[in-house]
C-alpha positions as a LaTeX table, in Angstrom:
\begin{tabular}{lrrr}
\hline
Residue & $x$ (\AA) & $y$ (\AA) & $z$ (\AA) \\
\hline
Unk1 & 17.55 & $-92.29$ & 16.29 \\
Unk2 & 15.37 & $-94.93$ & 15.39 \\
Unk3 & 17.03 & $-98.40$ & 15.64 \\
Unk4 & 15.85 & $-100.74$ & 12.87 \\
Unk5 & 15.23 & $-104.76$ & 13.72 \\
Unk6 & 17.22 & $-107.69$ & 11.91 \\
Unk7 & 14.21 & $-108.09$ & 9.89 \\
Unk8 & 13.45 & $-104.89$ & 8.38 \\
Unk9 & 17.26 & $-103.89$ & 7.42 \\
Unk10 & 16.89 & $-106.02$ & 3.87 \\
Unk11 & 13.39 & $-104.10$ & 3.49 \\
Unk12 & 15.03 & $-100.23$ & 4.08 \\
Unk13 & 18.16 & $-101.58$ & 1.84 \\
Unk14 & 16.03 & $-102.31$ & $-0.80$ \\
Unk15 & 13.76 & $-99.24$ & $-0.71$ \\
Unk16 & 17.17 & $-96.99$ & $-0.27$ \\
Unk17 & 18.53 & $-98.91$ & $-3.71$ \\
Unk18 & 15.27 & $-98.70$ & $-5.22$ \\
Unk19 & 15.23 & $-94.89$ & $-4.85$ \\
Unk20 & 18.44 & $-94.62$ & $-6.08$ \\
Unk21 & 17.74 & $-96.25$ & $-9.32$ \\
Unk22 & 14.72 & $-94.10$ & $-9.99$ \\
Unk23 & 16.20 & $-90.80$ & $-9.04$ \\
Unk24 & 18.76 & $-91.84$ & $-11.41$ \\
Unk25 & 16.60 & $-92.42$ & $-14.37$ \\
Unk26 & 14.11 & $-89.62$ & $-14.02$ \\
Unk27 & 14.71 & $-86.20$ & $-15.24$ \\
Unk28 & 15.98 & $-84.09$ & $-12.42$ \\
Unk29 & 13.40 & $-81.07$ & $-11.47$ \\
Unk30 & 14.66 & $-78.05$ & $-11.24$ \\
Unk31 & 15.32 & $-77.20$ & $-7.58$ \\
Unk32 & 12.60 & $-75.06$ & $-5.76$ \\
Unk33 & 13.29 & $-71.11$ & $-5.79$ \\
Unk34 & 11.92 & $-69.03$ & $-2.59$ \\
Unk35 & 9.44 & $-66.65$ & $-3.27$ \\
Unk36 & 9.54 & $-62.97$ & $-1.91$ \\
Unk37 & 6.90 & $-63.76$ & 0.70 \\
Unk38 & 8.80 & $-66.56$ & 1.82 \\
Unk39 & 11.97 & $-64.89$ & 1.81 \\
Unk40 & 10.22 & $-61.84$ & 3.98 \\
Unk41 & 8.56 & $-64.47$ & 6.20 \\
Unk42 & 11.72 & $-66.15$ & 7.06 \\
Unk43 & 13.75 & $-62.76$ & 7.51 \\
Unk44 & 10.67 & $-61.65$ & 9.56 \\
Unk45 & 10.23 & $-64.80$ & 12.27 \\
Unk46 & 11.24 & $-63.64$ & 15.56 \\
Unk47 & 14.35 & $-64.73$ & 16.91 \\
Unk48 & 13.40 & $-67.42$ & 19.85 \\
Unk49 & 13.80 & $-65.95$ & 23.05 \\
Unk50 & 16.39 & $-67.09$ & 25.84 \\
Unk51 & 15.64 & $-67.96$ & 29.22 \\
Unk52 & 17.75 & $-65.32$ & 31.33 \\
Unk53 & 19.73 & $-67.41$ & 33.80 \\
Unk54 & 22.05 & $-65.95$ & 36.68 \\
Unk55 & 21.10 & $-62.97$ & 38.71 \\
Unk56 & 19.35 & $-61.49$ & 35.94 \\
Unk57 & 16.69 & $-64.12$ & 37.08 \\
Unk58 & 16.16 & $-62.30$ & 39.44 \\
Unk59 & 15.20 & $-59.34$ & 38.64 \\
Unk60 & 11.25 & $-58.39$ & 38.08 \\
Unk61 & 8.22 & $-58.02$ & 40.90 \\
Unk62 & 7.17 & $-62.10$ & 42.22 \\
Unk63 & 4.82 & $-63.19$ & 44.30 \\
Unk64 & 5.22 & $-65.63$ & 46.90 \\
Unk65 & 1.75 & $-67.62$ & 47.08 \\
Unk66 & $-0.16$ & $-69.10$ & 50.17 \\
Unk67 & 1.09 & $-73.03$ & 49.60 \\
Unk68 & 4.47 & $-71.73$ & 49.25 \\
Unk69 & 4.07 & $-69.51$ & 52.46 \\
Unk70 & 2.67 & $-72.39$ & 54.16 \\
Unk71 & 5.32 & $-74.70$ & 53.20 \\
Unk72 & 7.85 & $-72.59$ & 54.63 \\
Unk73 & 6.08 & $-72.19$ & 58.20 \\
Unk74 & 5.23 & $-75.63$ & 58.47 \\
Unk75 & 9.02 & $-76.41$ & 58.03 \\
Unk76 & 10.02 & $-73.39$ & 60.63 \\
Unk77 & 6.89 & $-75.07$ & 63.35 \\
Unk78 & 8.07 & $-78.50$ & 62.71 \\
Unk79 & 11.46 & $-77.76$ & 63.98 \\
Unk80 & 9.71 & $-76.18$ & 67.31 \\
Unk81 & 7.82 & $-78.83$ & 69.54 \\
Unk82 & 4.83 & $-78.30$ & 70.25 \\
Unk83 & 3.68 & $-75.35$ & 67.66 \\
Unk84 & 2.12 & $-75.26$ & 64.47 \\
Unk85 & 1.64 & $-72.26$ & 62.50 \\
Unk86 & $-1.01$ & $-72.21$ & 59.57 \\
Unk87 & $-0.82$ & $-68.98$ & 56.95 \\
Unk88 & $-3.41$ & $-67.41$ & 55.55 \\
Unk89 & $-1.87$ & $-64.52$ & 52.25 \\
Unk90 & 1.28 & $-64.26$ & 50.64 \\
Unk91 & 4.46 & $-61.86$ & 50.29 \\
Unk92 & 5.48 & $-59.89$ & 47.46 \\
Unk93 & 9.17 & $-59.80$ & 46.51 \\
Unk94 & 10.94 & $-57.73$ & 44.01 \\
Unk95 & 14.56 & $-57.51$ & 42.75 \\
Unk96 & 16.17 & $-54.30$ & 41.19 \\
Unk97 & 19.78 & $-54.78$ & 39.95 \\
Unk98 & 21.27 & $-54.52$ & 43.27 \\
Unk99 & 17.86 & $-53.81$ & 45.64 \\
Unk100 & 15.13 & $-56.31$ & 46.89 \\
Unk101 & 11.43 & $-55.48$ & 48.53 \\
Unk102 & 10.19 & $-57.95$ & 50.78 \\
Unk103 & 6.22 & $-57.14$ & 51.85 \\
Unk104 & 4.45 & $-59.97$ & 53.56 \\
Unk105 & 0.78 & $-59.12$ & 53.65 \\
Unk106 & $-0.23$ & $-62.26$ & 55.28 \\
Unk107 & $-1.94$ & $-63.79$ & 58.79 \\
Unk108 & $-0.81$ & $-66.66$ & 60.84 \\
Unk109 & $-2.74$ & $-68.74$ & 63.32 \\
Unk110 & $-0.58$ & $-70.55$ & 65.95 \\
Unk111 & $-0.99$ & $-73.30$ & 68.04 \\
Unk112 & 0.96 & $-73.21$ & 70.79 \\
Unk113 & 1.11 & $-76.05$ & 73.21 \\
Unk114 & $-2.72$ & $-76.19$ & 72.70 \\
Unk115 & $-3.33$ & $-72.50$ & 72.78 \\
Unk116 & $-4.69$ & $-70.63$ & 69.91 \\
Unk117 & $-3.09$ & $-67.39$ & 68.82 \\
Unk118 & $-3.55$ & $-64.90$ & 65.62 \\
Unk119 & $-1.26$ & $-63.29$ & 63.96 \\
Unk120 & $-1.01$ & $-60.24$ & 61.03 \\
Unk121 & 2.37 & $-58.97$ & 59.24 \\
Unk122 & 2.41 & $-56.27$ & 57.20 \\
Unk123 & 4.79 & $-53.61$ & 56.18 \\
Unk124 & 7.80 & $-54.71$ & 54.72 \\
Unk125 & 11.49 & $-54.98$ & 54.40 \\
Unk126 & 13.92 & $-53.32$ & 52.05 \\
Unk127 & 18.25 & $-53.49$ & 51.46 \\
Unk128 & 20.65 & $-54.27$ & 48.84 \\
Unk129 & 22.02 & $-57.70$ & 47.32 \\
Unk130 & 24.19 & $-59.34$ & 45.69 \\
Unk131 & 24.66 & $-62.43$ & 43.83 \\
Unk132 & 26.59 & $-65.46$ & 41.75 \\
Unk133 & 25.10 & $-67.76$ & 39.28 \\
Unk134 & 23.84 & $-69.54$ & 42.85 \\
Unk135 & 23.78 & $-67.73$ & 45.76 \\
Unk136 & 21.63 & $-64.40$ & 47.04 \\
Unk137 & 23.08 & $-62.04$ & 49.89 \\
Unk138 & 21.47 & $-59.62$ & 50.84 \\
Unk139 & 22.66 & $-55.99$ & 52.98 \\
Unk140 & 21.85 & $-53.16$ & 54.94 \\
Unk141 & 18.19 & $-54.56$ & 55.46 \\
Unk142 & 15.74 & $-51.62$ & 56.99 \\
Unk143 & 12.31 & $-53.57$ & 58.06 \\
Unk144 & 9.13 & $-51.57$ & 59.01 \\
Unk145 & 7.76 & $-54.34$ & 58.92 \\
Unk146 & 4.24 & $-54.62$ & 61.96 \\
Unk147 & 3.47 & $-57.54$ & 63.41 \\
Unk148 & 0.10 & $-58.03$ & 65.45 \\
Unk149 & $-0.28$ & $-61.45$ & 67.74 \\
Unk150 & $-3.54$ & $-61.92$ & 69.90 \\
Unk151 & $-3.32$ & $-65.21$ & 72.35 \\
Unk152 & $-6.85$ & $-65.71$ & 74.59 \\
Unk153 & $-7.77$ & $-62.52$ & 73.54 \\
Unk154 & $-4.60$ & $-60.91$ & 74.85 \\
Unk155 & $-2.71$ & $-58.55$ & 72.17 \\
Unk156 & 0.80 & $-58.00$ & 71.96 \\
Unk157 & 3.33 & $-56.71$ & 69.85 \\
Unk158 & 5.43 & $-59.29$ & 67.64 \\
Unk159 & 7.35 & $-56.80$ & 65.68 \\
Unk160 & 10.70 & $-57.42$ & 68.19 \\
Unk161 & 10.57 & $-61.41$ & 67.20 \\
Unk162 & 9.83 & $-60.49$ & 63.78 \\
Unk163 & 12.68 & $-58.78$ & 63.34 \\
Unk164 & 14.88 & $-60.80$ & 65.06 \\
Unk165 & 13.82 & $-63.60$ & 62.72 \\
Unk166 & 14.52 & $-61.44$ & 59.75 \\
Unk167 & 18.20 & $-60.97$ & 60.99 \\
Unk168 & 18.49 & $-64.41$ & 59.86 \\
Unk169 & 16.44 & $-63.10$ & 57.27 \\
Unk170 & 15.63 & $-66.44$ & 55.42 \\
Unk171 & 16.31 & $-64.62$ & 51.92 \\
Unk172 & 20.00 & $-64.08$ & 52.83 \\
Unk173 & 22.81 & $-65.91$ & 51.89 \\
Unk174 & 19.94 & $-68.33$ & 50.09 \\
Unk175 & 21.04 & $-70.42$ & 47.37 \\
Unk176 & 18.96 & $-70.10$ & 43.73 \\
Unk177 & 18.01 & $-71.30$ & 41.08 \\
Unk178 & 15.78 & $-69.99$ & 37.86 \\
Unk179 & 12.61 & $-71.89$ & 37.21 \\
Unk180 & 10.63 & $-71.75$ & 34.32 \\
Unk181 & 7.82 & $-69.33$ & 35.66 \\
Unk182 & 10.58 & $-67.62$ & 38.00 \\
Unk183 & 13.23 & $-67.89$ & 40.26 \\
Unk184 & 13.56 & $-70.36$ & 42.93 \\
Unk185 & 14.72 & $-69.47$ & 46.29 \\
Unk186 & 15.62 & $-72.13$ & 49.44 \\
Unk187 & 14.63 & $-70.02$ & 52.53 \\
Unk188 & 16.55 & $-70.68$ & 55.74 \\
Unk189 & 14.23 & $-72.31$ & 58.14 \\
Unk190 & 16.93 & $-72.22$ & 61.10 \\
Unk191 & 19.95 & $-73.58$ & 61.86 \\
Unk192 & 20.29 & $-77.60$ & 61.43 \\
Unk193 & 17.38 & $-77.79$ & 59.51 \\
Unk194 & 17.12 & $-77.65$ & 55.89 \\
Unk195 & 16.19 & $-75.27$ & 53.47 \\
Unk196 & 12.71 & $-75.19$ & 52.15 \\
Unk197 & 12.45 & $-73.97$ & 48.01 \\
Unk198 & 10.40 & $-70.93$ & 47.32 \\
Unk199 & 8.30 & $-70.84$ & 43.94 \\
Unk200 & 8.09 & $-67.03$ & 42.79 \\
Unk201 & 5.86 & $-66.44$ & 40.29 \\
Unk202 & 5.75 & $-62.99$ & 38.42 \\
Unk203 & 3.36 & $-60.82$ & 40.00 \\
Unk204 & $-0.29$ & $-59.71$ & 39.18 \\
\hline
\end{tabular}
């Protein structure tokens, strides 16, 4: 609405009264009839599309990318003293109507009280969800899911630790939302600490 100053309210009076007078003595033109085209044009327009909302959000094959991954890592190492974890990849992450994928395909490289360690985790993670308008839980998760560490040349087998951080699995019981390139999920980063939001976008 556009709000019109004590001055210019005589001015927009007088032009409204001015109108009137004019339309009033003119000959009134006939009124505009639609040609076919138009007609067909405006019967043909597609109807504007609406942005799904709820679990059907959800649904489609996303991509978790690097910055996100990193986000979430540096949230999960800043809540353990002395560690920092950098993360090289991302995960893919897909959503049936009542199924979910997980498949990180990423590395890490830790820092562990000044000790420098590498990490790869691939494979991936599979079960059933459900959700409201809000919140993601997720069920029966089965995880083949590899992970590799090598500290000072030394390498050992992470895929224990990985899954027993996936039985907190950070995707279940996360709250939601839909975004505007895709859904937005707020990982669990561990008890106490808060939830970090995860960007997926729609996969390449």
């Amino acid at each position: 609405m556009t709000v019109l100053s004590h001055r210019a309210v005589p001015l927009a009076v007088l032009s409204m009264l001015g109108v009137g007078l004019l339309s009033a003595c003119a000959t009134p033109a006939p009124s505009p009839v639609a040609t076919d085209s138009e007609t067909d044009a405006a019967a043909s327009a597609p109807a504007e599309e609406v942005a799904p909302s709820g679990p059907e959000c959800l649904i489609g094959d996303w991509f978790i990318a690097e910055d996100q991954m990193q986000g979430f890592y540096s949230a999960v190492s800043g809540s353990n003293e002395n560690v920092d974890i950098s993360v090289k990849g991302g995960t893919g992450l897909a959503f049936t109507n009542s199924g979910y994928t997980y498949t990180p395909d990423f590395a890490i490289i830790l820092q562990v009280a000044g000790t420098e360690g590498e990490g790869t985790i691939t494979g991936g993670v599979t079960g059933d969800y459900s959700a409201t308008d809000t919140e993601i839980t997720t069920s029966h998760d089965v995880s083949d899911v590899a992970v590799s560490v090598s500290v000072s040349g030394v390498t050992m087998d992470g895929t224990d630790l990985f899954g027993d951080f996936m039985s907190s699995s950070p995707i279940n019981s996360a709250p939601y939302e839909c975004g505007e390139v895709g859904p937005i999920l707020h990982f669990d980063t561990g008890e106490g600490n808060p939830r970090v939001p995860m960007q997926l976008t729609p996969a390449s």
